[in-house]
Phi, psi and omega in degrees: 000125125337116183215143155236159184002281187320313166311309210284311199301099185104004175313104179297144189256128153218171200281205176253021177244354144103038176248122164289088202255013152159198176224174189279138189266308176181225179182130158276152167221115195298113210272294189318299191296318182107027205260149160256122188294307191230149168255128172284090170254145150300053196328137153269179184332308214263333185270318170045246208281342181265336181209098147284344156250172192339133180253117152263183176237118178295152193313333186277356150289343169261124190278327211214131118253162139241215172255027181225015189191192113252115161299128159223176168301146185291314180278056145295324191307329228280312205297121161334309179289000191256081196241167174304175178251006156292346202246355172263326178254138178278154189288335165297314165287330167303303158327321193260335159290316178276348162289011153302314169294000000 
């Protein structure tokens, strides 16, 4: 299946026991290979009041997209990899990606 970006961009991402933790935000992308590294989440209502700011997800966490959700592992919170998104991209490179857009 085939999806682009604009499909994707506000998607809810939940887990696989069907608890929602935010919609998609944005996407990293690794330019040599052309691979998307991470998903850019928007915490909702339960993580919220617990993370304000953007969360990603690596990619090898996600099970399912479609054109109506992303499916991820129920331990995402457990995974190393799953961290803020200030402690992995520094806020200068981010700004400059997204004045890109």
């Amino acid at each position: 299946m085939l999806i682009k970006y604009k499909q994707l961009k506000g998607l809810p991402i939940v887990t696989e026991s069907g608890k929602e933790i935010g919609r998609l935000e944005d996407l990293i992308i690794e330019t040599d290979s052309q691979s998307v590294l991470n998903y850019v989440v928007k915490p909702t209502h339960l993580f919220e009041g617990l993370i304000r700011d953007s969360l990603i997800i690596n990619r090898g966490q996600v099970i399912d997209i479609s054109d109506k959700k992303i499916i991820v592992q129920d331990n995402f919170p457990k995974v190393a990899v799953f961290q803020k998104l200030n402690k992995i991209i520094d806020k200068k490179k981010l700004l400059s990606l997204t004045k890109n857009n």
